[in-house]
N, C-alpha and C positions, 0 to 999 in steps of 0.2 A: 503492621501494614503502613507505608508509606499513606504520606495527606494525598500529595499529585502524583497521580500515576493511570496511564493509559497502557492497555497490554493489546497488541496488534498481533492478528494472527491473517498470513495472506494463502491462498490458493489458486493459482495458475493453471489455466486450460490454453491449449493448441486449438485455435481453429482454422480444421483444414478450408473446412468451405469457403471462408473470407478470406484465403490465401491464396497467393499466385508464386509457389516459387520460380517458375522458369523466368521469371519478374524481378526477382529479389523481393517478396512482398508476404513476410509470416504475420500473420494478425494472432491473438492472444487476448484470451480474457483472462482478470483474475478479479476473485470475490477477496475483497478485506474485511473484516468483523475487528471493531475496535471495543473495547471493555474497560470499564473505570473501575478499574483496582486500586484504586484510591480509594478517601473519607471524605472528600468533598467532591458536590457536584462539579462538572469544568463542561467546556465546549469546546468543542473543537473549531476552529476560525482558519485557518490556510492548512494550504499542505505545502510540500516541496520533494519532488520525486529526482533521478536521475537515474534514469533509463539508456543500457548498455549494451550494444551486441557483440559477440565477439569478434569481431574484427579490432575494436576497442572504439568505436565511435559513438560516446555519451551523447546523449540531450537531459536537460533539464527542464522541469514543467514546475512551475508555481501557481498558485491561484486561492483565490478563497472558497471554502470549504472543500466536501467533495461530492461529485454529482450534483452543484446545486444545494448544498446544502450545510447547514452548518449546528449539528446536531448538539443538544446539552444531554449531557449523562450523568444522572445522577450515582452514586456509588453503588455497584451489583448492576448496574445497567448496560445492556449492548447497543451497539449500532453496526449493522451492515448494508457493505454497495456492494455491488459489480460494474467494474467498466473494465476500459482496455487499450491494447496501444498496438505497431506496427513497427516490425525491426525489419532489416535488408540481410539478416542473415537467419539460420535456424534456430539460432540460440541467443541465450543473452542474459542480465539481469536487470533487476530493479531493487531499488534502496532509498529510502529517505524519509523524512521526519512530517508528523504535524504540530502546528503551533498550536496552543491551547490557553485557553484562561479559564481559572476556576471561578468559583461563585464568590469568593473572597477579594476578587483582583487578579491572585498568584498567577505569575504565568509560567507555562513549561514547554518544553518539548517535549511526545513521544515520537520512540525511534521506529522505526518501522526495518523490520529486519529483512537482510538479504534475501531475493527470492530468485529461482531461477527460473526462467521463459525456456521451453526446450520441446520444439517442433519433431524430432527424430523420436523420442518419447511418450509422444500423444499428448500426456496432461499436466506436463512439466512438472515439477518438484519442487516444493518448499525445504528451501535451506537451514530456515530456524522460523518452524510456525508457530510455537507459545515461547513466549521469553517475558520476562518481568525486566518492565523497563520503568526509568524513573525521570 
């Protein structure tokens, strides 16, 4: 088992209610559940997302923690949120990292993997929801 390691698993939901397509306006939630699959405790401290729709017009979002928050996981520990974001098309994706630092100092990044947004579908699809990341 790796020392640092966070394993991300995400799930994406359509919501039509909060949607106005004749607008260009698909809202979307998705739950992340983060896991310390590592041997030492770490915290997580920022994220960094970039968020896609198909037409190809990224945005990126930085901040520290998520939701507010900036959880310590000890090893075998989880942490989950839910939030969400607004594309101008049906579909899209999202990708990107959290910054971390263990209980040692060590800092890492976990990857947060490919996820697809996809309004024609209902509850849109996870690309790669358990991956061991380092």
């Amino acid at each position: 088992m790796p020392k640092y390691q966070f394993t991300v698993e995400a799930h994406p939901q359509y919501l039509a209610e909060q949607s106005a397509p004749e607008q260009s306006i698909y809202s979307f939630a998705y739950t992340i559940t983060v896991h310390n699959t590592g041997e030492v405790p770490a915290q997580l401290i920022s994220r960094y997302w970039t968020i896609s729709d198909s037409r190809g017009h990224t945005e990126e979002v930085k901040g520290l923690g998520v939701v507010g928050q900036q959880p310590l996981l000890k090893p075998g520990e989880s942490f989950q949120y839910t939030s969400g974001c607004r594309l101008r098309t049906a579909s899209g994706a999202m990708r990107g990292f959290y910054f971390c630092v263990a209980e040692d100092g060590e800092r890492f990044e976990a990857e947060i993997p490919a996820f697809i947004l996809d309004a024609d579908h209902g509850h849109g699809s996870a690309a790669k929801t358990a991956r061991v990341l380092h």
